[in-house]
Each structure stands twice: as structure tokens, then as C-alpha cells.
N, C-alpha and C positions, 0 to 999 in steps of 0.2 A: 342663609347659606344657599348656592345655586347650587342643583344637583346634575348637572349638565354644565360643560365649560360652553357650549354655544348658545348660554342663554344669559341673558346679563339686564341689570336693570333698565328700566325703561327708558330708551334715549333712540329714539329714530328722527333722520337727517329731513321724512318727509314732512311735509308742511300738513296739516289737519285742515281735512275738508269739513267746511261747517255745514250744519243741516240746517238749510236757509226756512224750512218750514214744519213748523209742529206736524206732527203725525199723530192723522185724528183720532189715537186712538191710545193718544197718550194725551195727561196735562205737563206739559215742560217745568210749567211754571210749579207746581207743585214739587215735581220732580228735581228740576237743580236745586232751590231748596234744601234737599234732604242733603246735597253734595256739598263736603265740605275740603277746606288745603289744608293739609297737614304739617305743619313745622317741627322740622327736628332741632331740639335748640341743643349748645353747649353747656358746659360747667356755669359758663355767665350768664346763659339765658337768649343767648344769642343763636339766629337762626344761620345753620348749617345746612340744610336741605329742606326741599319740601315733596309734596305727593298728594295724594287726592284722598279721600275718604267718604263715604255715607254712613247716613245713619239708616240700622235695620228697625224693627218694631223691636221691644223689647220690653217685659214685665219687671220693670224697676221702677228707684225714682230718679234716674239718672239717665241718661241718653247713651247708646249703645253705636260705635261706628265703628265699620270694618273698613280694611286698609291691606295693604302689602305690608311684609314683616320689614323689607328692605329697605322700606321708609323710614325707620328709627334705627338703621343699622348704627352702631358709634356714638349715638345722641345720649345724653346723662336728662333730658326732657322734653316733654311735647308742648306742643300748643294746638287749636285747632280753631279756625279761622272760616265764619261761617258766611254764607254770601251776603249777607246784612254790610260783613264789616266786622260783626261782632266778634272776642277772641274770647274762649276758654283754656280750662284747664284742661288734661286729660291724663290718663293712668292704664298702663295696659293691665288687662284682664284676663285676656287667655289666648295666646300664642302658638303656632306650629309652623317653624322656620322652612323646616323641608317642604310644606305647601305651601310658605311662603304667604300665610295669611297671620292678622292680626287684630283681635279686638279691643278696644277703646274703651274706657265708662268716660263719660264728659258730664259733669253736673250739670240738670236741669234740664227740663223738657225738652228734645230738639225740634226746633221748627217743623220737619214734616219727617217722612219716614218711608224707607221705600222697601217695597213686598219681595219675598224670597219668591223666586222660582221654581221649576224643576231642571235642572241641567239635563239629567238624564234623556227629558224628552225632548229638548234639542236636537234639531238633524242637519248635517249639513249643509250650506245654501240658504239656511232661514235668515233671516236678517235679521242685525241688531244692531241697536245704537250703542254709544260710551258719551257720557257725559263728565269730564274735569275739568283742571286747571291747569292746562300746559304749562310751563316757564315758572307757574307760580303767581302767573300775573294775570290771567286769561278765565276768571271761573266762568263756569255756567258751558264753555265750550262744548259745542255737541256735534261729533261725528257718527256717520254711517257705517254701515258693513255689511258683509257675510260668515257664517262661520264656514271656514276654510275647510277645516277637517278637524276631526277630535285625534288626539293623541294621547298616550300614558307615558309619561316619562318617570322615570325616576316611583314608582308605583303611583305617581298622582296622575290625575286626569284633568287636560289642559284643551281647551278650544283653541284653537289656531284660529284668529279674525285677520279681515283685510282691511276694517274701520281705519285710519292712520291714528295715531300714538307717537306723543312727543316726548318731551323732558318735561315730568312733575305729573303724569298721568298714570305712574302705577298707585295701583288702590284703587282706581277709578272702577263702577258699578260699570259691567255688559248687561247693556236690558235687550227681553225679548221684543219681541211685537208688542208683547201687552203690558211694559215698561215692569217687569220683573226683572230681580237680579237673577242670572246664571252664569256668570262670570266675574272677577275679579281680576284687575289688569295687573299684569306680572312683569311681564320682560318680551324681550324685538330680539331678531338677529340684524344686528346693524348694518350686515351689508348686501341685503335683502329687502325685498320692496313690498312695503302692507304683509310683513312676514311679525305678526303679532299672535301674543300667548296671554292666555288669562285662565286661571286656575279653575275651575267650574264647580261651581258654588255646592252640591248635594253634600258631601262629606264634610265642609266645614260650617254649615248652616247652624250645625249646635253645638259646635265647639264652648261655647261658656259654659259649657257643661262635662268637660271633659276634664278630669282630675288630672292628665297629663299635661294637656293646655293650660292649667291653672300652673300648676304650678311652672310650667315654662316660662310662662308670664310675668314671672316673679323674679325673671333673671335679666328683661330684656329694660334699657333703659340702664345699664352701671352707670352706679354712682348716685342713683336719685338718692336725692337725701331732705331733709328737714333745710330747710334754707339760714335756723339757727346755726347749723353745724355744718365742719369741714366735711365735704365730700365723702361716703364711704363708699365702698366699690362691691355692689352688690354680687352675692356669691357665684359660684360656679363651680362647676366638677374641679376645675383646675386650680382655684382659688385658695386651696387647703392650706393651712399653715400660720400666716401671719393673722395675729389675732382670733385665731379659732383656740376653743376651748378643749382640754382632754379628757375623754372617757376612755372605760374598758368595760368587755365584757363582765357582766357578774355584781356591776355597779351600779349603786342610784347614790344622785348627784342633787341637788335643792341649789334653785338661782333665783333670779329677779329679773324677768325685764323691767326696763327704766326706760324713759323719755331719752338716753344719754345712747341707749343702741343703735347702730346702723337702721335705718327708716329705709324699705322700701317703695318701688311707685307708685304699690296700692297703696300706702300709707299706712302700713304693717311693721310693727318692729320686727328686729330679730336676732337671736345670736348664733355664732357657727362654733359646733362641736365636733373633733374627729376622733376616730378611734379606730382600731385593725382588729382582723382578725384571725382565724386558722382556714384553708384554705377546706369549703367543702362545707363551713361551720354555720346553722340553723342561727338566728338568732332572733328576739322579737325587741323591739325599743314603744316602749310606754312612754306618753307626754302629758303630764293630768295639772290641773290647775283649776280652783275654787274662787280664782281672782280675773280671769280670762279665759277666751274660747280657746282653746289650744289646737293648732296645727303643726304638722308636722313633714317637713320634705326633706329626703334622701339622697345623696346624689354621689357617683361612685359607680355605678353600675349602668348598663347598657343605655338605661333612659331612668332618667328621674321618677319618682314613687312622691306620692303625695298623699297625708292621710287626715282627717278634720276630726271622725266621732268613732272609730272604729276600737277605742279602748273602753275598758269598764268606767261606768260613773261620768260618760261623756268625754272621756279620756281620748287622747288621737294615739295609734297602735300602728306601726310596721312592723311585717313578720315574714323573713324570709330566708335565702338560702346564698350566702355568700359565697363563689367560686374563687376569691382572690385572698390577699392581705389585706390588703387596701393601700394606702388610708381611705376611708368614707368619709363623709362632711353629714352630719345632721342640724338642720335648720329647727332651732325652735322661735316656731309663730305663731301668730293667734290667726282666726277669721278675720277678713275682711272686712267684714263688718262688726262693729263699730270702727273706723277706724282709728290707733294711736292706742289699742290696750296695752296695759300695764298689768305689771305684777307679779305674785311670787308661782314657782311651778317646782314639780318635780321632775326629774330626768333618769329611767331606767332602763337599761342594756339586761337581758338575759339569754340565757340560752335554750335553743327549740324554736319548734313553731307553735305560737298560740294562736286558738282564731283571733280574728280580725269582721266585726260586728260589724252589721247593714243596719242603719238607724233613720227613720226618716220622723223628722218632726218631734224628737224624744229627748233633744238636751236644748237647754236656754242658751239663747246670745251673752255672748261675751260682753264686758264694757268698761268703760272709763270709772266710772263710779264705783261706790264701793259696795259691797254685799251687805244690806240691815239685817240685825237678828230681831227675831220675834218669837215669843215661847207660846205654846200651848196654853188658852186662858185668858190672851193679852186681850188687849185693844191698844192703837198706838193713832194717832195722828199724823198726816208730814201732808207735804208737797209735790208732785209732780213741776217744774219749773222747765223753758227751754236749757236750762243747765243741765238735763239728764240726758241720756243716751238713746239715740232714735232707733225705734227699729225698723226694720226692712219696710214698712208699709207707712212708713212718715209719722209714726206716733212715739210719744217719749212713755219710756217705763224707768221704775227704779226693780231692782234686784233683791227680795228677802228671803233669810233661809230660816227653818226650822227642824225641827225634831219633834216624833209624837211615838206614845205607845204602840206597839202593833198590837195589829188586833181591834185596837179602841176606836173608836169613829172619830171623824173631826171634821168640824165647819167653818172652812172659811169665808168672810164675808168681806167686802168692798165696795163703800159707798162714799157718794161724791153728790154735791150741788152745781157742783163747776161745772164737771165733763163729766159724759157720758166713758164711765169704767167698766173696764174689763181685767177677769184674771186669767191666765195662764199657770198652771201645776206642771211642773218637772218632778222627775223620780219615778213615777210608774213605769209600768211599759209602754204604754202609748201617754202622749200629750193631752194634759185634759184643758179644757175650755170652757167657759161661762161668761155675756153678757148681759143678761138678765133673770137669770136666776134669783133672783133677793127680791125684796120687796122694791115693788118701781121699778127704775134703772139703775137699781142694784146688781151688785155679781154676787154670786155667792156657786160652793161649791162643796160638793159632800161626799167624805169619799173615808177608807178604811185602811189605813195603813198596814201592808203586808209586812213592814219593818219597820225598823225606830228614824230608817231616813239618812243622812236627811234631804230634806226637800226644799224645792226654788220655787219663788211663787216671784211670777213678774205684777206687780201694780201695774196696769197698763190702761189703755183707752182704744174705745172702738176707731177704726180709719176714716169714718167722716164725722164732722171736718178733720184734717190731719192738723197734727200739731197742737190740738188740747191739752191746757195747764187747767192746777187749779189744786183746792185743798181734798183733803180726802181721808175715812177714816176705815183702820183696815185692820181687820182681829181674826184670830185659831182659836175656837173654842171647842172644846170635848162636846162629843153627841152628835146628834142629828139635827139638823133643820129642816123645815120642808124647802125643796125647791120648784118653783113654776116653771109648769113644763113651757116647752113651743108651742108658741099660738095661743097659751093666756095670757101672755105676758103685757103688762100696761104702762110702759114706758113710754113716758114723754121726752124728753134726753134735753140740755140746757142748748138753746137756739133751735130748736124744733127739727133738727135734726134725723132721720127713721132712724132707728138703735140695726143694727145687722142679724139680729137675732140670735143665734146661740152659735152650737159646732166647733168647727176649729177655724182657725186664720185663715186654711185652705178654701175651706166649704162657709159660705157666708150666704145659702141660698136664701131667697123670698118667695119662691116658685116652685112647682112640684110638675113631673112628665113620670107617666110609666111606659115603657117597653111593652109599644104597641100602638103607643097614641100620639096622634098629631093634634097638636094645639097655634092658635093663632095668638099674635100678640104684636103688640106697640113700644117699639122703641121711644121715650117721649125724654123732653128736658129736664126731667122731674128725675127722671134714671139717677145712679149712681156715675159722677165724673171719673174716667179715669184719667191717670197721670199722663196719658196721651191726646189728651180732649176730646175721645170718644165717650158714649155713652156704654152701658153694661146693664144688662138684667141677669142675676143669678140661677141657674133653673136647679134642683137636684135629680136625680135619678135612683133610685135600688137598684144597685148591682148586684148577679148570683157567679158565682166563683164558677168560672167556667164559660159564659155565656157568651157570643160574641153577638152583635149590635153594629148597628148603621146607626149613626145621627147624623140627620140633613137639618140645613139651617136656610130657607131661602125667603129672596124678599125681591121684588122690585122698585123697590125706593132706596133701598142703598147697597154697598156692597159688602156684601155679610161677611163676616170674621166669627170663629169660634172656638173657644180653647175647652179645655177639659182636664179638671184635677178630681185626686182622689191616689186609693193606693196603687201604686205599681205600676201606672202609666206608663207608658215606654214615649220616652220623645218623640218618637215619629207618628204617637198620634195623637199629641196633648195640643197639638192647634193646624188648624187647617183655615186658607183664604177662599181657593175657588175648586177645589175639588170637586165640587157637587155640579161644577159646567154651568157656563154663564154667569159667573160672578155668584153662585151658590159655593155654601160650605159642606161637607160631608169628612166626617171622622169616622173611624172601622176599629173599633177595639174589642178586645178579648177583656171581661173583667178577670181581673188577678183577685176578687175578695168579694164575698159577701157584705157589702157596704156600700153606705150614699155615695154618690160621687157627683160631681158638678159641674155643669154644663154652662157654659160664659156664651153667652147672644152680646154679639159686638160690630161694630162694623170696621170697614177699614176705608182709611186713603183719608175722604171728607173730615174735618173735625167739626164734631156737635152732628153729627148726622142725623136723622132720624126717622122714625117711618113702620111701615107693617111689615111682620114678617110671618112666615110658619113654620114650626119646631118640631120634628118628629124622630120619635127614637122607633126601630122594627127591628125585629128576630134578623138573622142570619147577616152576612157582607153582601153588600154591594160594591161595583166596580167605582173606579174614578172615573171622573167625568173629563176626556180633552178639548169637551167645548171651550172656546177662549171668551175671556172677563170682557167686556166693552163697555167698561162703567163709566154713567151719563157725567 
């Protein structure tokens, strides 16, 4: 949607001045690359418009590209079309129409990746390039500019450029000087000359994180559906009616998602429930399910609600305060990931506010497959196979549950010849973790049931190499076992593979820093790959609840990158590229928790890079650095 009638998508009459030569202080070549055309196809698959796209870095195993929303405006699917030639699929992920931005998942690595900016520190006069694909037919096109002037329109914040912009260049990546994004190409006034707008990147940089944007994303694309099945027309505020189901307050309802529901573009089932109510009226909606992740979106009210873990037992929860009748629409859906779950769920309307639960890391992935039981005592046999269900870090798990005395101790154990195993325990309060606990490259896990349960223990395997099969034998026994701590542990793993050590999925350190010390180190081929083709060395850190801390990352052999997980991170400072000036990193956080937290040494841009760097975490903030990156 335009929020201004004098802004309109991107179609300017002037011709695109091309940038006849690299600027030495960009690689082009690396850079168009990352750019990619975007196709909005029809019901048939057929292409109705197109638009420009890149990809940003992004910690999946999927490739992440931002665009204009207006690009897919009417489209029932995408495609995206990479300068190779090559064509994908793609799915929107997190959407905000009024900014007029859009994100992408595209399976598979994307060829290169281009680094966020700061918009804020834009001034204007600076110069910057745009590189897309005018007409549709033109990629790699690179024109110049200046920023014109900044503006707010509509409460967003818009760079005015005078680069020229034609037809098929919204989406298109505004780079600084030092080929970062701080803009996104929007819309022209068409009868106005190098009168160009692009939405400036700070606000929407972490939009895939945004439960608003998710779930808006979930609407954009009507119609995507299963290619088995007739078109369904993916829901919307307006939608209520045909084919939606009825509830009422004071009601619980028991359904099934099936293969046979309306598919959305994440490739989410889903079905639409409405209901009304008294005008002023509290109510909370519970969405639980031992078959699937369950999610839950609301729509009816000023702006859509979105809810994943926020009920008891993993359950998705909205709880709030109705000013109308309605009707409201309730979406019941699972996570995203896996995608295509199935299965049976409950559905309950009550009345009041109940809270609504902050969960990070405390309920198991949803999936295709089915839930095994295993009793206290067993021992059982099976398979992990590429038929099981991947989780977020490229490794297949199956799903078993049980039940144990409280009170009573219990050990679970998980052992393999094949692959290198690991477990996961659901049900406590926090997520417990083991990959070498047991004898070997055994998992094992010991722990005391506060209640009868019950509890989810994922089968799973370490992430290198990703995608480990193999047989496996996996038993709950009463008592105790011993567990090997960190650091005795004598894991050889099958294909010589280094075992990750223990923790959680988050924190998979090899390395230790204390707050105070600078250490040196080696990026080398031996590192762990990541799904980007850089290297990674794990570092952890002891965090004190309260404490804030500098962490610099610098190197001159490559351009350092560095993220940082653990509790309570705030997005704006779980990764930093060149803050620390000159192609150094520097992260400024307050810890939220007495607890490890983990520090990612990374590089960026180069793939396989490698080299020395130095690591140093110290007492109090340091400023950012506006020296600019000129990496070799």
C-alpha cells in the first residue's frame, strides 16, 4: 500500500546512467551477485511483473532477500532469478506493507550476500550507488547518486536519491560508499527528474524478527497453495465467512489439520475460525497440540497478533481486550518450521486476561512424523533416515515422549555407531542438552523429574556434518548414571568429525575469554563451515547479571564479523560487521543473566576467508567506531 498518493511504484521515463567503472572500494563483482529479479507469477505460474531483490546475510539454511512489498502486490507466487540464470523458489517471511518492504527465504545457499548499513549515519550529499534490473532484462545495472535529502513520510523514513531508477528497480539495494545497504528502492514521482525514494534500511534490518511482520507475511501472496490443490485464497481481515469455522466464547473445540487445508507460502497449513463477541469483552484463545508446533494469528483488530509458545505445555496463547463484536478470524497454524505439519489440536475461547508466557528455547519443533512412546526402563532400537524431519541446523531428529515418577531420578541414554548423537529434553523449564555425556560419543542425560511429565526427548545428531543417518539405540532408565563432564570427554564421532561438545544448540563453544582478556587466534580451514562458506570459531564468555562489556573482534587479513548468543540478547547487539572502524567488529551489551554466553569470530564478504585475529572482551562501553571498512 502507498501511504502518500504522490508516491507510486517504481517507473521513472529517465534513462539509467550506468557506472562505467568499479569504485575502488567496492567489489562489483561480488556485489551484483548478491542481486537478484524478482518474478511475480500468476495462478499459472506465469510471470506478471518483476523487481529487483538481494540477498542480506542471514543465520539459516536458506537464503534470505529483501525487496519491495509492491513487488508481489496481486501475485498468488514468486520466483527469483539469480544473475547465473539460475531460478528458485521463494516464500515470503516477514512483511510490512506501510514500509513497503519484504522478505524472501529462497532455498539454498545464496551466491554472495550483501552487508547492512547504518542509514542513520547517512548525511546528505554522500553518495551512493543502486544496483538492479531495469525492464527485467538489464541485471547487474549500476547507477550513481546522492542522497538528496531524508524525509519521513507516512511515520517511515525515506532517502530521497538522485541515482536514476527505472521499471523493475524497486527492491533494488542503495549502497554507501563502502557497498552497504541503507536503502531500499521504493517509488519516483514520475514527473519529476532523479526525484527517487527508498526506504532506509535501520528499522527494517530485523524485521524477520518481528511477530507482526511474520505474521503479515502470511497473508501476502493469496492464494499460494499446494500445486496438488485448487487455489485457496489465503486469509485476511476481510476474508471472514466462506469456509471459516465457528466458535464462541466459553468453548473448546478439538480439529485436525490435514494435507487437504488451505497451504500457505511459508508452506504452513491452516484453518479460519470466527467468532464475536460483547463489546469491551477480555478474552484469551488457547491453541495446544502434541502432534504439531502450534501457532496462532488473529485478525480483526487494528493490526494483526501473532502468538507461537505463549500458552501452557508449549501451547500458542492470545489474550486480550475486545472493543468490537466482530466477527474475528482465528488462524490455526503450526511453525514454520518443519514445513507441511499435520494434525490433531485443541481450540479454546475463554474469558479474561490470562498471561501470555516469554519462552526462549523450552518447547520442541513441531513435525511431520509421528511422536514415539518409550516408557521408563525401555531400551528400543530405530533409525534416524532422510525421511525424518530436519531441524533448523540441517540435522534429522525423530520425536519421543514419556512419563516418569516425580521425584525419582532418570537416565537417559543415546547411542549410535552411525552418527555422532545428541539429545534434547523438553519439559523443564529451561531446554536441557547433551552430546557427549555417555560413554564415547554417547549422549546421555540425568535429571529428576519435578512431575510425572510428560516429556519430549528429540533423537537428534550433532550439525557437522549436517544431515547424519544411521541406526541408533535409545532407553529411560530409573537412577542415576554418571555423566562426563566438559573437557573429559573422548569422542571420536564416525568420519572424524570434532563432536561440538555439550550446552545447548545456541552455545556450541570450543574456546573460553574472560572479561578482561584479550586473546589471539587463527581463523584456519579446519574451523567449523558455516552455511554461508565462512569459517567460525565458537568462543564462550561468563556473564554477571548486570554487567555491561565491550567485545572487539579485529584482524587484518580479513573482515571480521561477529555475533553473539545467550539469554536475552537484544537484536541490536547479537551481531555487529565493522563497528569497531576499519573493518573491526565491536558489540556493547548489558548481560541480562548470570550465564555463558557465546561469542561467533566470523568473517564477512570473502568465502573461506582466513587469517589472525584478536579477541578481547573489557569492563564498561565503548563508543562505535565511524571509521569506514576498505576491505582488501
Amino acid at each position: 500500500m502507498r501511504t502518500t498518493p504522490w508516491l507510486w511504484a517504481a517507473a521513472c521515463a529517465a534513462a539509467p546512467a550506468l557506472l562505467a567503472a568499479q569504485q575502488p572500494r567496492m567489489n562489483l563483482d561480488s556485489l551484483r551477485r548478491a542481486v537478484v529479479t524478482i518474478h511475480a507469477l500468476d495462478a499459472d505460474g506465469s510471470s506478471i511483473a518483476s523487481g529487483t531483490g538481494f540477498f542480506v546475510f542471514y543465520n539459516g539454511a536458506e537464503g534470505l532477500v529483501v525487496t519491495a512489498a509492491h513487488v508481489l502486490e496481486g501475485a498468488t507466487g514468486c520466483r527469483v532469478e539469480l544473475t547465473s540464470g539460475e531460478t528458485r523458489r521463494c516464500s515470503p517471511t516477514a512483511s510490512d506493507t506501510a514500509k513497503d518492504v519484504l522478505m524472501l527465504l529462497v532455498p539454498g545457499l545464496p551466491p554472495a550476500t550483501l552487508k547492512w548499513g547504518f542509514s542513520e549515519r547517512a548525511q546528505d550529499g554522500d553518495d551512493i550507488t543502486v544496483i538492479s534490473n531495469p525492464l527485467g532484462e538489464l541485471p547487474g545495472t549500476v547507477s550513481k547518486g546522492i542522497i538528496s535529502a531524508s524525509r519521513i513520510v507516512g511515520g517511515t523514513k525515506l532517502l530521497q536519491i538522485s541515482a536514476p531508477i527505472s521499471h523493475g528497480s524497486s527492491g533494488a539495494p542503495v549502497l554507501n560508499a563502502q557497498g552497504q545497504v541503507i536503502g531500499i528502492v521504493r517509488s519516483t514521482i514520475e514527473s519529476g527528474q532523479a526525484l527517487n525514494f527508498a526506504t532506509a534500511t535501520d528499522i527494517v534490518r530485523n524485521m524477520q524478527m518481528d511477530p507482526g511482520a511474520l505474521a503479515e507475511a502470511r497473508g501476502v501472496m493469496h492464494g499460494a497453495v499446494a500445486a496438488s490443490r485448487p487455489a485457496a485464497a489465503a486469509p485476511s481481515a476481510s476474508s471472514i465467512g466462506d469456509g471459516a469455522r465457528s466458535i464462541t466464547v466459553g468453548q473448546t473445540v478439538t480439529g485436525t489439520l490435514t494435507d487437504r487445508d488451505p497451504l500457505y507460502g511459508d508452506s504452513t497449513y491452516y484453518q479460519r475460525w470466527q467468532f464475536r463477541t460483547t463489546p469491551g469483552q477480555d478474552v484469551t484463545i488457547d491453541l495446544s497440540s502434541t502432534e504439531f508446533r502450534p501457532a496462532l494469528i488473529l485478525r480483526g483488530l487494528d493490526s494483526s497478533i501473532a502468538n507461537l509458545t505463549g500458552g501452557p505445555n508449549c501451547g500458542a496463547r492470545i489474550s486480550v481486550n475486545f472493543p468490537g463484536t466482530g466477527p474475528y478470524t482465528i488462524l490455526v497454524n503450526t511453525s514454520a518450521t518443519p514445513i507441511r505439519q499435520t494434525g490433531r489440536f485443541s481450540l479454546a475461547l475463554s474469558t479474561g486476561i490470562k498471561p501470555v508466557l516469554r519462552r526462549t528455547g523450552r518447547c520442541p519443533p513441531g513435525g511431520n512424523g509421528s511422536v514415539h512412546a518409550i516408557a521408563a526402563g525401555q531400551t528400543v532400537t530405530g533409525e534416524l533416515t532422510d525421511n525424518d524431519d530436519l531441524y533448523s541446523d540441517t540435522t534429522y531428529y525423530q520425536r519421543w515422549r514419556f512419563t516418569a515418577a516425580a521425584g525419582q531420578d532418570v537416565t537417559i541414554d543415546l547411542a549410535s555407531t552411525d552418527f555422532d548423537p545428541e539429545l534434547l529434553l523438553y519439559g523443564l523449564d529451561t531446554l536441557t542438552v547433551d552430546d557427549d555425556g555417555g560413554p564415547g560419543c554417547a549422549s546421555r542425560i540425568v535429571f529428576t523429574p519435578p512431575t510425572s511429565g510428560p516429556y519430549t526427548v528429540l533423537v537428534n545428531t550433532t550439525n557437522r556434518p549436517i544431515r547424519q543417518t544411521g541406526h541408533y539405540t535409545f532407553s529411560v532408565t530409573a537412577g542415576r548414571k554418571p555423566v562426563d563432564p566438559p573437557g573429559t570427554r573422548d569422542c571420536q564421532p564416525p568420519g572424524g568429525v570434532a563432536s561440538g561438545g555439550g550446552g545447548t544448540p545456541e552455545l556450541r563453544t570450543t574456546h573460553t575469554i574472560a572479561v578482561g582478556q584479550t586473546v589471539s587466534g587463527q581463523i584456519t580451514s579446519s574451523d567449523e563451515l558455516w552455511s554461508d562458506s565462512t569459517y567460525i570459531e565458537r568462543w564462550r564468555v561468563d556473564g554477571r547479571v548486570g554487567q555491561t562489556v565491550t567485545i572487539d573482534l579485529m584482524s587484518s587479513d580479513f573482515d571480521a564479523y561477529m555475533m553473539l548468543k545467550g539469554p536475552d540478547v537484544p537484536s541490536a547487539s547479537d551481531h555487529d560487521d565493522d563497528s569497531g572502524g576499519k573493518c573491526n567488529a565491536r558489540l556493547v551489551v548489558t548481560f541480562a543473566d548470570n550465564a555463558p554466553y557465546e561469542i561467533d569470530v566470523n568473517t564477512q564478504g570473502r568465502k573461506y576467508a582466513t587469517g589472525a585475529f584478536v579477541l578481547s572482551v573489557t569492563s564498561g562501553a565503548k563508543p562505535k567506531s565511524d571509521s569506514p571498512c576498505h576491505p582488501s
